[in-house]
Structures are given as C-alpha cells and as structure tokens.
C-alpha positions as a Markdown table, in Angstrom:
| # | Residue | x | y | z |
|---|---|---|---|---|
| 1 | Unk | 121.2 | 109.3 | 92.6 |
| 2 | Unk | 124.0 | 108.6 | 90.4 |
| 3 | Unk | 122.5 | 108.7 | 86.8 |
| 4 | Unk | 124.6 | 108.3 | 83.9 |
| 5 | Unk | 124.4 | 110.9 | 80.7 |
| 6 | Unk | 125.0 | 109.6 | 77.6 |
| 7 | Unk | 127.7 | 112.0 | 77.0 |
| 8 | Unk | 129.4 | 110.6 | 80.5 |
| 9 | Unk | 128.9 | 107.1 | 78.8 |
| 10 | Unk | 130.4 | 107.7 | 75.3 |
| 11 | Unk | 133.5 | 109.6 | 76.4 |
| 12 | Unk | 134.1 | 106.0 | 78.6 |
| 13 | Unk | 133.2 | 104.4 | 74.9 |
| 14 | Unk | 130.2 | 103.0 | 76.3 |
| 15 | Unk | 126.8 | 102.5 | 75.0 |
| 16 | Unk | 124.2 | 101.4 | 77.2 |
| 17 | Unk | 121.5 | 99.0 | 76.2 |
| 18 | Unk | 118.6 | 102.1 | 77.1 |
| 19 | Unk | 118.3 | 105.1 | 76.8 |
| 20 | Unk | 115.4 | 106.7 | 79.4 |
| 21 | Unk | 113.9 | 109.5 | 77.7 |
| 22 | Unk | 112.8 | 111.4 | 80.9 |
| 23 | Unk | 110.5 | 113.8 | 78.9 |
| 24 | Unk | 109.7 | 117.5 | 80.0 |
| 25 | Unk | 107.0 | 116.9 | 82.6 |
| 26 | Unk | 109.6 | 114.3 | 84.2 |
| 27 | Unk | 112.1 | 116.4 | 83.7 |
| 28 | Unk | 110.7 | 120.0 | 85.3 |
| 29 | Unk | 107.1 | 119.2 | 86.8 |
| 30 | Unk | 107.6 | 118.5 | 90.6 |
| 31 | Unk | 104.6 | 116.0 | 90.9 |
| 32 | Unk | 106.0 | 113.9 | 87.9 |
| 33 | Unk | 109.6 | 114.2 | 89.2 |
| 34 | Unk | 108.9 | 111.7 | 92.0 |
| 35 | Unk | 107.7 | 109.3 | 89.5 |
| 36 | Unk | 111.2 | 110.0 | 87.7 |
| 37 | Unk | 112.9 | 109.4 | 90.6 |
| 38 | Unk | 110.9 | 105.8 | 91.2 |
| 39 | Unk | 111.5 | 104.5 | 88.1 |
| 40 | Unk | 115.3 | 105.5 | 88.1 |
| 41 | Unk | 115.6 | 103.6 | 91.7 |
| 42 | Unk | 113.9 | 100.2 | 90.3 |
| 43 | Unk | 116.7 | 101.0 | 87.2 |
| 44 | Unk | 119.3 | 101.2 | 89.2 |
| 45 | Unk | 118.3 | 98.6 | 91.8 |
| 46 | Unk | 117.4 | 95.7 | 88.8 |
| 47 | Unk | 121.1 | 96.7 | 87.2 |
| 48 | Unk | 119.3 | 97.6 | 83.9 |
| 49 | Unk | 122.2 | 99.3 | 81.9 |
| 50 | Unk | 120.9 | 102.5 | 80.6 |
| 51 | Unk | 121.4 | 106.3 | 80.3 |
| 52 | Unk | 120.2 | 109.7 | 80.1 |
| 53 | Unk | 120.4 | 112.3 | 77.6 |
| 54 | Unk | 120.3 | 115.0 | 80.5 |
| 55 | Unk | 120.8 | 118.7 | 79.5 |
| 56 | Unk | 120.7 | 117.2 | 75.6 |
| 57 | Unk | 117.3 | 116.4 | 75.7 |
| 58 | Unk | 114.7 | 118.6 | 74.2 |
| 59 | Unk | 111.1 | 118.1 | 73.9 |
| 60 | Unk | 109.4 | 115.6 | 71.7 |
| 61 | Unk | 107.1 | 118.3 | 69.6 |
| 62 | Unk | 104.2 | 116.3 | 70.4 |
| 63 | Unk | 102.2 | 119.4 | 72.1 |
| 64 | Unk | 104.0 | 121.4 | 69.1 |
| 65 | Unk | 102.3 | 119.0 | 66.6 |
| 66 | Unk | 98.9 | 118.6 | 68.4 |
| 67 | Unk | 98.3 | 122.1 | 69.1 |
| 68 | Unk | 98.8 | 122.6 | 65.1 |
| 69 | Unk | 102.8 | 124.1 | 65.0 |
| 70 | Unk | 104.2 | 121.7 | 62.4 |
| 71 | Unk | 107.2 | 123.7 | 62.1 |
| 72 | Unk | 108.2 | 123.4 | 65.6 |
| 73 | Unk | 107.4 | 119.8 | 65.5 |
| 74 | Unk | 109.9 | 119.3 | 62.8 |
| 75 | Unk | 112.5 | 121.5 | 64.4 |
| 76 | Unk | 112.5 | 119.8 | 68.0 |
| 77 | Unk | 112.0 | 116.0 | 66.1 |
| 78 | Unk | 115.0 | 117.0 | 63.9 |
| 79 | Unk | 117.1 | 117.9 | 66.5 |
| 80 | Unk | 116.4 | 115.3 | 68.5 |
| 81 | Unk | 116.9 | 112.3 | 66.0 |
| 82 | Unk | 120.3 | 113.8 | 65.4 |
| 83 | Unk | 121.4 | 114.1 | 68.9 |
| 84 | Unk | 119.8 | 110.4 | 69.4 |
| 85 | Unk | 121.7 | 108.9 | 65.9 |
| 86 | Unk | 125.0 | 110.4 | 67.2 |
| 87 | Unk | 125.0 | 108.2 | 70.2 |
| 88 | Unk | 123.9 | 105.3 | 67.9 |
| 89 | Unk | 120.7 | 104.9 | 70.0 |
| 90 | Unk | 118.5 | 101.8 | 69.2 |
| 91 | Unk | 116.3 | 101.1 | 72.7 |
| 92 | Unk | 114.4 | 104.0 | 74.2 |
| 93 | Unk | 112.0 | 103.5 | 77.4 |
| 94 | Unk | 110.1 | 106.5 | 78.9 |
| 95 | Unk | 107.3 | 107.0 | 81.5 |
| 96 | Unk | 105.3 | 110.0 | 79.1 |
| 97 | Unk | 103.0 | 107.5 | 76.7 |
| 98 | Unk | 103.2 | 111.0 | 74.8 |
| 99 | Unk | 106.9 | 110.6 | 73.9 |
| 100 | Unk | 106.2 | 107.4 | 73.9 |
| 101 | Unk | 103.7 | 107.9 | 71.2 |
| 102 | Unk | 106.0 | 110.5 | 69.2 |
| 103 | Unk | 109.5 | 108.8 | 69.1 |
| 104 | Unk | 107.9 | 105.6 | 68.3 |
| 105 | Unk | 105.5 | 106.3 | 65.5 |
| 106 | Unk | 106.0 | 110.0 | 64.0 |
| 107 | Unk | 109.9 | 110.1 | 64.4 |
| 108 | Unk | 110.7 | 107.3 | 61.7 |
| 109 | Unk | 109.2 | 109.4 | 58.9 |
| 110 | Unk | 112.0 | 111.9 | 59.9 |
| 111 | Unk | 115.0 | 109.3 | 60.0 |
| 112 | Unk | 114.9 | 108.8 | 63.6 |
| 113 | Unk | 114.0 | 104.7 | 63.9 |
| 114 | Unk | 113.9 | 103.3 | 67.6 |
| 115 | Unk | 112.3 | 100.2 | 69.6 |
| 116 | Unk | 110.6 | 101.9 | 72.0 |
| 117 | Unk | 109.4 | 100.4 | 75.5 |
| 118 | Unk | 106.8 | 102.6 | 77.6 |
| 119 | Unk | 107.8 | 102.1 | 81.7 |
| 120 | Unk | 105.1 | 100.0 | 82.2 |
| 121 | Unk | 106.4 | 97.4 | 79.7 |
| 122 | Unk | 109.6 | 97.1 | 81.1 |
| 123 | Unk | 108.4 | 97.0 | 84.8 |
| 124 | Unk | 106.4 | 94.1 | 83.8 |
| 125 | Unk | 109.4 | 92.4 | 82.0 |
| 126 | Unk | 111.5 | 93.1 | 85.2 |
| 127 | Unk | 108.9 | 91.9 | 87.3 |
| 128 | Unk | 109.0 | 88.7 | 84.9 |
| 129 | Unk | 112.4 | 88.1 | 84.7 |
| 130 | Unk | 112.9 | 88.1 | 88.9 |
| 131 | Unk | 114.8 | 91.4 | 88.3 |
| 132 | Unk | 112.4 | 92.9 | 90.9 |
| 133 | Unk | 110.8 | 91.3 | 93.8 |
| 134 | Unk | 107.9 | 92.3 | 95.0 |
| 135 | Unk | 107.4 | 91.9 | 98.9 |
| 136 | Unk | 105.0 | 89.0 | 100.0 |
| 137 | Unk | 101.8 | 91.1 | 101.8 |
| 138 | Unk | 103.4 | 94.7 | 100.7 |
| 139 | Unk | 101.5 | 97.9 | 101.6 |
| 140 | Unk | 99.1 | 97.4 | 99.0 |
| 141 | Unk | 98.2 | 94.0 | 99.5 |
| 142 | Unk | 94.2 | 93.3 | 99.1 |
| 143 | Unk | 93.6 | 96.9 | 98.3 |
| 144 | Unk | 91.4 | 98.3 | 95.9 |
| 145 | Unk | 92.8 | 99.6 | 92.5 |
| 146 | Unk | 91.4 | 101.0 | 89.7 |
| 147 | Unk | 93.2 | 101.6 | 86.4 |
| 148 | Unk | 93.1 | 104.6 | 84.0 |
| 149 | Unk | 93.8 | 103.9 | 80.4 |
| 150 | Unk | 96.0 | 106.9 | 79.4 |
| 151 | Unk | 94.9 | 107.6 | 75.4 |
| 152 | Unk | 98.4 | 107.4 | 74.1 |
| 153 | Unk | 98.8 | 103.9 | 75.6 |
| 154 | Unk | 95.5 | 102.5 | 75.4 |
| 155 | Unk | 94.1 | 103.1 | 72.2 |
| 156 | Unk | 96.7 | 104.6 | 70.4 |
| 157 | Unk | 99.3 | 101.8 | 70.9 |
| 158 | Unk | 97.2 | 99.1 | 72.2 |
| 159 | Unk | 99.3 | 98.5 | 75.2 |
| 160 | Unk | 96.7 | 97.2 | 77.9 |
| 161 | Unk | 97.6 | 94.1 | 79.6 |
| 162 | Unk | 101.3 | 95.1 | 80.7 |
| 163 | Unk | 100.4 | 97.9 | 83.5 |
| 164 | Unk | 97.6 | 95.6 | 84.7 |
| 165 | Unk | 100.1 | 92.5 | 85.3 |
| 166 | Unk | 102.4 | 95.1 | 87.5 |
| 167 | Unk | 98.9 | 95.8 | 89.3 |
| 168 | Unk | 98.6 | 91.9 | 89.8 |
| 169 | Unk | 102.3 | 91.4 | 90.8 |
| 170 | Unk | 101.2 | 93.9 | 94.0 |
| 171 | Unk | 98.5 | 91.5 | 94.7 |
| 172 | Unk | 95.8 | 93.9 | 94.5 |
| 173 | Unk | 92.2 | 93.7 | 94.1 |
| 174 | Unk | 91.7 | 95.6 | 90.3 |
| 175 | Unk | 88.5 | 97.7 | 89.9 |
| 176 | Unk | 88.3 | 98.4 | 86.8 |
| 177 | Unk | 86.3 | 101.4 | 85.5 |
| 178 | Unk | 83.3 | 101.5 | 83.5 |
| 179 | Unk | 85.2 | 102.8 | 80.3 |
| 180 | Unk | 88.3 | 101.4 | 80.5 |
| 181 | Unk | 90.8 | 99.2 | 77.8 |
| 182 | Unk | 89.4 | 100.0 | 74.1 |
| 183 | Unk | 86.9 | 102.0 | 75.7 |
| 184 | Unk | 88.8 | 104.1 | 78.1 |
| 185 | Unk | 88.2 | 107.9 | 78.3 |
| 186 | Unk | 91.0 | 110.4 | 78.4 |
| 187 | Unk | 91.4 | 112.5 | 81.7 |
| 188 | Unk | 91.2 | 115.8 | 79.5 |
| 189 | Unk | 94.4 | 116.8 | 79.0 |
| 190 | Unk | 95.8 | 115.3 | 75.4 |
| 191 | Unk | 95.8 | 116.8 | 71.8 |
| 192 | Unk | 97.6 | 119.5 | 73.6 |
| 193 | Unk | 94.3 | 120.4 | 75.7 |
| 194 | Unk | 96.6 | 121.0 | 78.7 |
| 195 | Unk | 97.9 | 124.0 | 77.7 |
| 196 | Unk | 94.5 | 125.6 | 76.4 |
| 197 | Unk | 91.7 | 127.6 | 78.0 |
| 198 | Unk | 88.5 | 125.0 | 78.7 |
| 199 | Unk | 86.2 | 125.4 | 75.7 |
| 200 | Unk | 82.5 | 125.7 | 76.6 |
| 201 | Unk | 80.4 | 123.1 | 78.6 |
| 202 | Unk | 79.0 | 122.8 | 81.6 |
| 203 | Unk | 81.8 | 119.6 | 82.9 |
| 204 | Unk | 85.3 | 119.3 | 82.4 |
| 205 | Unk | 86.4 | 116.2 | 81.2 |
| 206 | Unk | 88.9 | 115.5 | 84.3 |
| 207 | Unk | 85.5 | 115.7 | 86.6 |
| 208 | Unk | 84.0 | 113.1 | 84.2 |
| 209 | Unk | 87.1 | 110.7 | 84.6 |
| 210 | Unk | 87.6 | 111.0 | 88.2 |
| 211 | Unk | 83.9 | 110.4 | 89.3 |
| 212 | Unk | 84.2 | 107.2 | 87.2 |
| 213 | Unk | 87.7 | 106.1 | 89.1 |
| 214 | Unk | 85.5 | 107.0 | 92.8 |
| 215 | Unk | 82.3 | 105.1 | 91.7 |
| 216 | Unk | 84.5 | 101.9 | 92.0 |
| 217 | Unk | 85.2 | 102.8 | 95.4 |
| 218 | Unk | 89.3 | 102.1 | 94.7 |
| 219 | Unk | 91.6 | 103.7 | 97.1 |
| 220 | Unk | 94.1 | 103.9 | 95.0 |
| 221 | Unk | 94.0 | 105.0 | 91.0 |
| 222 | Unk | 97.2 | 103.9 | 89.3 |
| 223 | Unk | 98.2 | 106.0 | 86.2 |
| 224 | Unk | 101.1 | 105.9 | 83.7 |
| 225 | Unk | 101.0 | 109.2 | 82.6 |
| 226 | Unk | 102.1 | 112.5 | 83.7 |
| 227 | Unk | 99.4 | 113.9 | 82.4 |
| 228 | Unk | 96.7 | 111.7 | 83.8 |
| 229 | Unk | 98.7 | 111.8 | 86.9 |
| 230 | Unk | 97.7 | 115.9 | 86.8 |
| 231 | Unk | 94.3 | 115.6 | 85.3 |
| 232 | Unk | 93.6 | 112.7 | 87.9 |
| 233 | Unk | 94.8 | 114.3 | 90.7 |
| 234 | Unk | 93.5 | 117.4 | 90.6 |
| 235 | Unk | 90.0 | 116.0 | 90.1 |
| 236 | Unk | 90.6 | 114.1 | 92.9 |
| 237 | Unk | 91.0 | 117.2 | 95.2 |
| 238 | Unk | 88.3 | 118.9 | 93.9 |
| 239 | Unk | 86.2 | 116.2 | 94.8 |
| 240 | Unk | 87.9 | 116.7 | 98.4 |
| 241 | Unk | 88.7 | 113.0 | 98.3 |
| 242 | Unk | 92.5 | 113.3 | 98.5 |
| 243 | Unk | 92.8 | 112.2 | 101.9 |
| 244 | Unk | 91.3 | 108.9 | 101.2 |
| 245 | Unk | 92.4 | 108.4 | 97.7 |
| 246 | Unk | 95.6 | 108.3 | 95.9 |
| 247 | Unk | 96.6 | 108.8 | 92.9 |
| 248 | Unk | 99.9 | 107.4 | 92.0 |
| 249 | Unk | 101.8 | 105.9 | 88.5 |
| 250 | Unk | 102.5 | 102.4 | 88.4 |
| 251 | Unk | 106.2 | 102.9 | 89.0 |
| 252 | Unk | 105.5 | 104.7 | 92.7 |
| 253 | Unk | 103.0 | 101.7 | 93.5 |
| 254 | Unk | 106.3 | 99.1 | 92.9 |
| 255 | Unk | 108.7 | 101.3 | 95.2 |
| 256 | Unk | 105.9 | 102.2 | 97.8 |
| 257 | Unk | 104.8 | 98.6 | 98.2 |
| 258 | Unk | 108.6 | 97.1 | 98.5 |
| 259 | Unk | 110.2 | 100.2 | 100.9 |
C-alpha cells in the first residue's frame, strides 16, 4: 500500500485535504491494523486526497489524561499540535473515537484547532457522494447486525446516525441492542480502564455488553472502535461464540461486502 506521509507531501509542496490520524491501537495492535488497512484501501480506492503523519505521530494523551497524568497529557497534546500546525493541518479523520474525542474537543484549549471527521462520518459521506459503491446482494446482504455505540461517539459526541446509514448502505437487517444510541453501554474498556487491573465485582462489563449484542441473535456486531473491537471480541470468545459471530468495524463490513 502506497500511503503518503506528510513529510513526503510537503517536501513535493503539497498539502492534502486530510490528514488520517491512525492512532496507536491502529498503528501497533494487530487486530486493529486490519481495520487500518480497510479504511486506507476505501481511501485510496475513492481518490480521497489525504496523508499520514507516519513515524511523527505520537499518541493523543487521552489514556494519559483519563488515567489522571495531566502532565503527560500536556506533553504528548503539545507536541502534537505543533507537529500538526507545522504542516498547516485543518481536516483530521481517524477510526479511534478516542482521538477522535481528544483532537477535537481538549486540543483547542492548547492551540491546536481542527475539523475533525470520525471514519464512520466520512464512509457515509463517500457512500453518499457515489465515491463508493456498494455491490447489489454483497456478502452481507439480509444478514443480521447489531450495532455497538462506542462512548466516545455515542454520547460524548452525539454521532449516531452516520455508522448506522453505512449499515443500511450493506442492506442489512439492523438489530439493535437493548441499550443502544443515548443509552448505549460502554464495552468496559474507556476512562483508561483498558490498561487497569478489574476492580471488584462479580461481572465484567465486556460480558455484560456482549450478552446484550448475542440476545439479538445478530451474526455480525459492527464496531467503530478499537477498543470495542477488543472488549467485543474477546467477550465474544469467551462466550465460545466466535465461530458463529463476528465482530468487525464498520470499515471491514464495506471492504468485506464489495471484495
């Protein structure tokens, strides 16, 4: 996959319309690195003119910030926003609603102000605009769906009806979850929980989540998080259900039904 840097770009005197903030879990988590690698190939394949910052980019500080390290948070934000104003960046789209969440609303307090775009957005608008066809009767055709809000998205940003009209473009039948849009329940691992030790209790939050997504009997449970797509995933298998269902982001649902 040819992807350009930003660097590559400017030295051409270029500056593309996006930037696509990959995000650490895209970046070095091998589950998450296929749904990279999806959402690059519908780039690349609609001719959306964008970049990456490649061996530049450094993590948001979100799971710096939630887990309580302020100073971190400042440090990684501050470096970031200056690496980000150099290239005169104005459009940013990434597949991690927690970057998403970061760069868009905790970055301007620190001089770094962006229009930000989550994937699912700009699937939708591509999907829109005829920049990508969907195949009539594609592999999911008729099959059952269900959604999982991821917190960041959902109810911190309010973004519920673009990842649903992707789900609609794959002419799917949506089964949507008991908790789900305003009401949605996170899969267990955000305000940093994904890097702690489980507090007390006698069920973990993911276990919750995933017997909600099986209860509608979907074969499928679309995610736009890499997070989720863990959290999800894992409580999947340990319900020894992964045979039967998959769990997949919205961005590997467009490239699996169209190959």
């Amino acid at each position: 996959m040819q992807v350009p840097t930003m660097a590559a770009l400017s030295a051409e005197g270029k500056k593309p319309e996006i930037l696509f903030w990959v995000g650490c879990a895209g970046s070095f988590d091998d589950r998450a690195q296929r749904v990279t690698k999806a959402f690059t190939k519908i780039l690349l394949e609609a001719g959306v003119d964008f970049g990456i910052l490649g061996n530049e980019e450094t993590c948001t500080g979100d799971p710096a910030r939630r887990a309580g390290n302020e100073f971190i948070f400042q440090m990684s934000a501050l470096q970031n926003i200056e690496i980000l104003n150099a290239y005169e960046v104005k459009k940013i789209v990434t597949a991690c609603p927690h970057c998403f969440n970061t760069l868009k609303n905790e970055y301007p307090a620190l001089g770094g102000n962006y229009e930000l775009i989550h994937h699912t957005q700009l699937l939708q608008e591509l999907i829109d605009e005829g920049k990508v066809k969907m195949k009539e009767g594609g592999t999911f055709k008729g099959k059952k769906i269900t959604y999982h809000d991821s917190c960041y998205l959902g109810r911190a940003n309010g973004v519920y009806e673009a990842p649903r009209k992707v789900l609609e473009a794959l002419d799917a039948d949506l089964a949507e979850m008991k908790r789900c849009r305003t009401t949605g329940l996170c899969c267990g691992a955000g305000g940093a929980q994904m890097w702690k030790e489980d507090e007390p209790g006698n069920k973990r939050i993911n276990m919750d989540r995933t017997e909600e997504a099986l209860a509608t009997g979907a074969e499928v449970v679309a995610v736009n998080c890499p997070f989720c797509l863990t959290m999800m995933s894992d409580g999947v298998k340990a319900k020894e259900k992964q045979e039967e269902v998959m769990v997949l982001d919205l961005a590997e649902l467009i490239v699996q039904n169209n190959s």
